[in-house]
N, C-alpha and C positions, 0 to 999 in steps of 0.2 A: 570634348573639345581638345583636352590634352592630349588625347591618343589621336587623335586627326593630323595634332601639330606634329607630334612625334614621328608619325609617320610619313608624312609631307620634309621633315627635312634629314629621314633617313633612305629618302627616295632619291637613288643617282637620275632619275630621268627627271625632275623636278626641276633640282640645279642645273643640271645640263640646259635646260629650254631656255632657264635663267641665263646662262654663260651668252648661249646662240642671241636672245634677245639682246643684250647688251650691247653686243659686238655688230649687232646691227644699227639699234640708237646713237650709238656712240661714233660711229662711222658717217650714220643720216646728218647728225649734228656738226659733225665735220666738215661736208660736205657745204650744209647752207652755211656753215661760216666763209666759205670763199679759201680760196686755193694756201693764202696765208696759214689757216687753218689746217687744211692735210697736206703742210708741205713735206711730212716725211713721205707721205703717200708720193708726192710731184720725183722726189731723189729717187724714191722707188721704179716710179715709171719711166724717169728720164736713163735709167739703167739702160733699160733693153731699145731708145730710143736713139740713145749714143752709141749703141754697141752696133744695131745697126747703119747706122750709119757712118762706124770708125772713127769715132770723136773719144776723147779721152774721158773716162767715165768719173773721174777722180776729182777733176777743174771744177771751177766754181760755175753756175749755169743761174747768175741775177737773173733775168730775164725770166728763167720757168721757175728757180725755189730758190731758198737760202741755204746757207749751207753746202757740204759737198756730199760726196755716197763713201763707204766705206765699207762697203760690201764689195763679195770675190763677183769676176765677171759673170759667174754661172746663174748669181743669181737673177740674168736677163733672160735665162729662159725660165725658170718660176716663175717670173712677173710676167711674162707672154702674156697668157691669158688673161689676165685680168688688164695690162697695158694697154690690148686693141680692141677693149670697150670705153664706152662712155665712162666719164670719171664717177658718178656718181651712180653707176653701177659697178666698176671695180674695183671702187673704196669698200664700199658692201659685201661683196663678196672676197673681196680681201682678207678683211675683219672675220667672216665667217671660217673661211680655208683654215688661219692660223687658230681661231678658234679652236675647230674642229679636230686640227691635229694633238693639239691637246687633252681636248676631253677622252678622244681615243684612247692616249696615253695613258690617262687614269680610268677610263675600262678595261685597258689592261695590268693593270698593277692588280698583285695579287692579294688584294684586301677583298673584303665582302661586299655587299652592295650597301651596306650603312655605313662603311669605314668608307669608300671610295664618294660618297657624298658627303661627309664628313670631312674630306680631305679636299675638294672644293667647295664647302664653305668656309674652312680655311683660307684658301686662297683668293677668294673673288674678290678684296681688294685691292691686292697686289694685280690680281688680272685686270681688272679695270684701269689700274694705273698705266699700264701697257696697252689696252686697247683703244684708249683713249689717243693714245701717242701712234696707234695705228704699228705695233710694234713689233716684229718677226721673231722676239724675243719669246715669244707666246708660242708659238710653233717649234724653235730651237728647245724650250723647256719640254716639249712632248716629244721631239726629236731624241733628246741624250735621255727621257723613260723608257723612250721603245726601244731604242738600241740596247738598253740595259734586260728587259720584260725579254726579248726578242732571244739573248743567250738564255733563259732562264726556261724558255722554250726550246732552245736548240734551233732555234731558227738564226743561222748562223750568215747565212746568205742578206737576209731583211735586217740584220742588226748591223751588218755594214755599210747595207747602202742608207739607214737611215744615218748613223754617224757621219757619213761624206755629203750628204747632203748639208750637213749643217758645219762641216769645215769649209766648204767648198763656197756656203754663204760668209759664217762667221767661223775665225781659228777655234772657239769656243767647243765646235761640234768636235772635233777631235779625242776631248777628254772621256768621250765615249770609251776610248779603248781602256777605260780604266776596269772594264768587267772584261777583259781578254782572258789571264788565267783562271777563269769558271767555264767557258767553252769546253765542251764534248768536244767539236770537233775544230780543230784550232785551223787545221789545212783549207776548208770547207770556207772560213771566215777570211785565211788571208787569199786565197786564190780571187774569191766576191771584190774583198778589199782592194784588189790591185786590178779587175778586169772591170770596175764599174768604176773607179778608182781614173785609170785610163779614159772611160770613156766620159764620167763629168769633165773632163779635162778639157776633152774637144768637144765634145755639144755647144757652147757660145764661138766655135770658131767656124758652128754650121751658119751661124747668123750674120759674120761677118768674114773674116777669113784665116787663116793660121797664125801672120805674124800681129795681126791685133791684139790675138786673144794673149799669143807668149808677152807682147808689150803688155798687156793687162795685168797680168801677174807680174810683173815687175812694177808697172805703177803702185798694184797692190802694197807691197811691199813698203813701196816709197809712202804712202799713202796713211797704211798703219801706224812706220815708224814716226812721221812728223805728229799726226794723232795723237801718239805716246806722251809725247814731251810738252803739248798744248793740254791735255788733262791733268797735269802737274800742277797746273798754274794754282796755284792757291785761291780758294771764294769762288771758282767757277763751278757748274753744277756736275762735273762730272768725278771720278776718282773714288766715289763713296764705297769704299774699300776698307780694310786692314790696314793698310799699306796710306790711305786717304786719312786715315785717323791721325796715324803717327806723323805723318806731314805737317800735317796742321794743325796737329797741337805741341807739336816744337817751331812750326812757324818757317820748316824750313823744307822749298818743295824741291831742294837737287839732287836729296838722299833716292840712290839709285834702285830701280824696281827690285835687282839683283840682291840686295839685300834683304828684301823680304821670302822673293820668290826659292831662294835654292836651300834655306831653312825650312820655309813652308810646303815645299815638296818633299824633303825629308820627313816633314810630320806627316804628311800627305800618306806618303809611302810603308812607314811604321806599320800597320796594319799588314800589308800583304806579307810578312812574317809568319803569320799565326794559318800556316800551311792548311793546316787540320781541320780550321773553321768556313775555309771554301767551299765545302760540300752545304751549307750551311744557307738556305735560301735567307734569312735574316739579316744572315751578315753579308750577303752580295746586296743586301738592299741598303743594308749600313754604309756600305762603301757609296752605291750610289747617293746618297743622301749627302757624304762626306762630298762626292764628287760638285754633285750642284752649289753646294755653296763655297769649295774652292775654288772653282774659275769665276766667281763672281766678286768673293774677298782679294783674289789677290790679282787683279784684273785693274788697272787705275783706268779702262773705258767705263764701267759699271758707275751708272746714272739709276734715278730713278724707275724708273721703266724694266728695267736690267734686275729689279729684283723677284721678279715672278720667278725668276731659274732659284735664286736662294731661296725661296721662302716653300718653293714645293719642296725643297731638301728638308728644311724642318718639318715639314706636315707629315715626311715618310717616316722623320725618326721621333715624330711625337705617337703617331699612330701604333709606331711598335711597338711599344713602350707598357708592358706587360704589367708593372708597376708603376701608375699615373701619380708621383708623390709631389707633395706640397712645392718642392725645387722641380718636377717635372714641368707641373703645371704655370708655375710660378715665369718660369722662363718663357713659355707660349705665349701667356699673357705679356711678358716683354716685349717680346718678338712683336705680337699683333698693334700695341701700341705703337712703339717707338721706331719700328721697320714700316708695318703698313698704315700707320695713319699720320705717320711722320709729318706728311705735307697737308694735310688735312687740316678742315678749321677747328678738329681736337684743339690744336697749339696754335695760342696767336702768334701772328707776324712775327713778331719784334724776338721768340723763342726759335721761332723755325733759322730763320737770316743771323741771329749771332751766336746759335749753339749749332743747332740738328743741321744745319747747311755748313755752317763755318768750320765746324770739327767732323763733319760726314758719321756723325752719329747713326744717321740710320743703318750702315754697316754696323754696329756695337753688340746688337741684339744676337746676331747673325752669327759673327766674331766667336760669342762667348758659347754658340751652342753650335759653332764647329768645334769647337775645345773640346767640350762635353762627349761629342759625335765620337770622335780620335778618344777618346778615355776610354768610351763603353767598347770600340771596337775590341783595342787593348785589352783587357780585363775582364770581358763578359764571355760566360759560354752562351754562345749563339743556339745551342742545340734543346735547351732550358728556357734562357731568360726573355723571349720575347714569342709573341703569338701576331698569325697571321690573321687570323678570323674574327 
């Protein structure tokens, strides 16, 4: 019985079926709840519904959802297909898409077949907390592994377009280029970069027409920055950040993003110094690891949902982790508690609404093992200290 289990949750196609089931349930269930229910899905569809029709994608639309969209215009041709079906066939196959590009993502990650199920059953918390919310953030976290898998392959062309696919939805996708100096072939990446680059640019202006789409990206803009400054707000659920921590536990939300941000991209950047460890397949995954959970800590959109992109970060650098010591493990288990069951009936009410919510605690866990992330890069030989297998 124990070698059954063992091997039942060393099997990546087990989990996987798990992942695809869920993302179906959890979308089904969506659905019968009525349109309230997957109103991210309605912002989703009313994208490519505005866009065709030249309506401003950004306004408020009472009438179909709450809320507004805050996604780039492109992403009205993503949502195409799944828009000009029935809702409750492309909530479902919605849920699947984003799914799917994910688990992709960790088929390609270059762990073994026990480590990469391993590393989703690590995360299918976090992923449900996203799929739930019907969430594109689920897709963007498979997005910035391929692009990252993609240079590690020399596949220089596929690692571009998946990073502009996910600027082009969310700024987020960008941070991609953070595995640029490990490319073979740099030319190769930026010519892709700039000719596919070009063309998501005008693809939503085949939908509607040219000075639409240029107004879009200025909306964009307009859009982001108002965004910005309404995540601030103290006790609302978004901000759960670094930067959300510090807010809120001095009480004061006008200290400027700028202060966080151009120290923590210094620390960011620290690393790509150590020249000699780039060759170093470990430590371009170290970075990537470091990468996913800095646009997410120092990000003041980052909500709930928004932590599937950190939490895969620590799975890649718990997984490395060649010595699994009492502070390795100790921290995981942080992480899994107080990141992913944060909002969970683990913690009653009355802990989640005046600690884990008020002080965006669930960023804390995250926080402390981007620290750690940024020490090992610093300090560790890559070429030794960690195993892929």
């Amino acid at each position: 019985m124990k070698d059954k289990f063992l091997k039942f949750i060393a099997n990546p196609q087990y989990i996987f079926g798990i992942y695809l089931l869920i993302s179906v349930v959890s979308a089904v269930l969506k659905y019968i709840g009525g349109p309230l229910k997957y109103n991210n899905y309605m912002i989703f569809k009313n994208v490519f519904t505005n866009t065709l029709a030249q309506k401003n994608i950004y306004l408020y639309y009472p009438e179909v959802h709450f809320d507004s969209n805050h996604y780039g215009v492109f992403f009205s041709v993503l949502i195409a297909p799944f828009a000009l079906l029935p809702d409750w066939l492309g909530i479902v196959l919605w849920n699947i898409a984003n799914t799917s590009v994910f688990l992709f993502a960790i088929h390609k990650l270059p762990f073994s077949n026990a480590k990469k199920a391993f590393f989703a059953w690590l995360c299918l918390q976090e992923f449900i907390t996203a799929a739930v919310s019907l969430q594109f953030n689920i897709a963007l976290t498979g997005l910035l592994m391929l692009s990252a898998v993609y240079v590690y392959e020399r596949k220089e062309t596929k690692s571009a377009i998946a990073i502009l696919i996910g600027f082009f939805v969310k700024l987020y996708g960008i941070s991609g280029l953070s595995a640029f100096f490990f490319m073979k072939n740099k030319w190769r990446f930026i010519l892709s970069f700039v000719g596919f680059g070009i063309l998501f640019l005008i693809l939503p202006m085949l939908l509607s027409r040219p000075q639409f789409g240029i107004q879009s990206y200025a909306d964009w803009f307009q859009s982001l920055s108002e965004k910005n400054l309404s995540n601030q707000v103290l006790g609302n659920r978004q901000d759960y950040s670094l930067m959300g921590i510090v807010r809120r536990v001095l009480g004061n939300a006008e200290i400027s993003n700028l202060v966080f941000l151009v120290p923590g991209i210094l620390v960011f950047g620290l690393p790509y110094l150590r020249i000699k460890q780039y060759k170093n397949l470990p430590f371009q995954l170290m970075i990537l690891a470091s990468t996913l959970l800095f646009i997410v800590l120092f990000s003041s959109g980052s909500e709930s949902p928004t932590y599937i992109i950190a939490v895969a970060g620590v799975m890649i650098w718990f997984i490395m982790q060649k010595e699994k010591s009492a502070l390795i493990i100790g921290l995981l288990i942080f992480v899994i508690i107080l990141t992913c069951f944060s909002f969970s009936d683990l913690f009653p009410k009355f802990i989640k609404e005046n600690y884990i919510m008020k002080y965006s605690l669930k960023a804390l866990p995250c926080c402390i093992v981007w620290f750690r992330v940024i020490y090992e890069l610093m300090t560790k030989d890559f070429a030794k200290d960690y195993k892929l297998d």
